[in-house]
C-alpha positions as a Markdown table, in Angstrom:
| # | Residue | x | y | z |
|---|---|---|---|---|
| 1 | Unk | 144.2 | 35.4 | -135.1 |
| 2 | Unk | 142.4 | 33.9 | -138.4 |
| 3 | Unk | 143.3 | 35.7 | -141.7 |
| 4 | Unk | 139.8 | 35.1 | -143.9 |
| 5 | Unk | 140.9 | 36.2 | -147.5 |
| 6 | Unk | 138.5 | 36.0 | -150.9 |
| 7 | Unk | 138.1 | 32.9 | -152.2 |
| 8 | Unk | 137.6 | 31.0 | -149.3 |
| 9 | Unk | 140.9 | 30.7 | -147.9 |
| 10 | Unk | 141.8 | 31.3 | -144.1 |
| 11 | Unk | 145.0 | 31.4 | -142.6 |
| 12 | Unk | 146.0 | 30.6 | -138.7 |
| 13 | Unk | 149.2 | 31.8 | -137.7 |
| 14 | Unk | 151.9 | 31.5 | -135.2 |
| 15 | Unk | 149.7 | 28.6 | -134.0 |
| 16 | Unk | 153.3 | 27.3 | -132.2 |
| 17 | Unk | 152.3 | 30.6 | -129.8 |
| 18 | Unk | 149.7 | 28.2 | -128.3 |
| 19 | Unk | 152.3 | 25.5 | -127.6 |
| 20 | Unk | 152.4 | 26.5 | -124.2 |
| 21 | Unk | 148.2 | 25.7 | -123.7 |
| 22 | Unk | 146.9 | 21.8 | -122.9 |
| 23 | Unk | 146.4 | 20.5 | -126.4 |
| 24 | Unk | 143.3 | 19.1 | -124.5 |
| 25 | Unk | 141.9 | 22.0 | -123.4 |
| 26 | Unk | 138.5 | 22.7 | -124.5 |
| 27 | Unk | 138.7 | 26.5 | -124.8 |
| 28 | Unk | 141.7 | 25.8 | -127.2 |
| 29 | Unk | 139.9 | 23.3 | -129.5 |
| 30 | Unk | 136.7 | 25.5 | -129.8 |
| 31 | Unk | 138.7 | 28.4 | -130.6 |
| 32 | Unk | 140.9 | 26.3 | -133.5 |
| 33 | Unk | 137.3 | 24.8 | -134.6 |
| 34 | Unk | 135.6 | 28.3 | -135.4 |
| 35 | Unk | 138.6 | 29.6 | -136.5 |
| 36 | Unk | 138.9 | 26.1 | -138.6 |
| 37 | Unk | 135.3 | 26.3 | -139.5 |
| 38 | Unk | 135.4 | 29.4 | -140.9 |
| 39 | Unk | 137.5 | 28.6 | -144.1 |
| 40 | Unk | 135.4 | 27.6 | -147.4 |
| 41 | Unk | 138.5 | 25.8 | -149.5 |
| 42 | Unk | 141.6 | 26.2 | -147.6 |
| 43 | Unk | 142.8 | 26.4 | -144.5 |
| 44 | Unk | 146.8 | 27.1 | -144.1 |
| 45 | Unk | 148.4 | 26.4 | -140.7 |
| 46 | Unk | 151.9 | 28.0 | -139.6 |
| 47 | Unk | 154.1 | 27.6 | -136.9 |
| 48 | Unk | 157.7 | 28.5 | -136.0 |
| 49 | Unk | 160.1 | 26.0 | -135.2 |
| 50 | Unk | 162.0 | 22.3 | -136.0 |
| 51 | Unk | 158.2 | 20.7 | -134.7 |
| 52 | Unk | 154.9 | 21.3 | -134.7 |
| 53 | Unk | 153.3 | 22.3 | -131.5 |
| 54 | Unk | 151.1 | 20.0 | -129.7 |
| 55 | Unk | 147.9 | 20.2 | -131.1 |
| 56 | Unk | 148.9 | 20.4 | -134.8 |
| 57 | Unk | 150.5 | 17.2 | -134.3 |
| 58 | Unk | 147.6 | 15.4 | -133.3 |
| 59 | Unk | 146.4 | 15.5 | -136.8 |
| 60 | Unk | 146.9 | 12.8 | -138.6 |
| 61 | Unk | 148.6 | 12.9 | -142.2 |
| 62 | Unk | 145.7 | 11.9 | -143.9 |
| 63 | Unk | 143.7 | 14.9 | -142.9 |
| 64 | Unk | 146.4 | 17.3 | -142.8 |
| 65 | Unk | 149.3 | 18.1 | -145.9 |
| 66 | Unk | 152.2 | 18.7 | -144.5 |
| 67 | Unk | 155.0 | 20.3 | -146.4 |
């Protein structure tokens, strides 16, 4: 689940644990946009693994730093 620290930053981990869920699904994209939604300056995404799961790689590199 969502980490909310001070200062505005969240954090959603082990999102590759959702890998095995429809990237389409619409219970899946609610729950990343209030988790998303929630951050005020920073949101940090991490995954395990050589690629990102399905849904994170639907964003494209000009909304979302990869590194």
């Amino acid at each position: 689940m969502a980490h909310l620290g001070p200062n505005g930053l969240a954090a959603i981990p082990d999102t590759h644990t959702d890998a095995a869920v429809d990237p389409s699904s619409a219970a899946l994209r609610m729950t990343y946009y209030v988790l998303a939604t929630r951050a005020r300056h920073e949101l940090h995404l991490a995954y395990e693994g050589e690629t990102e799961p399905p849904l994170l790689a639907q964003i494209g590199s000009g909304d979302l730093v990869r590194g």
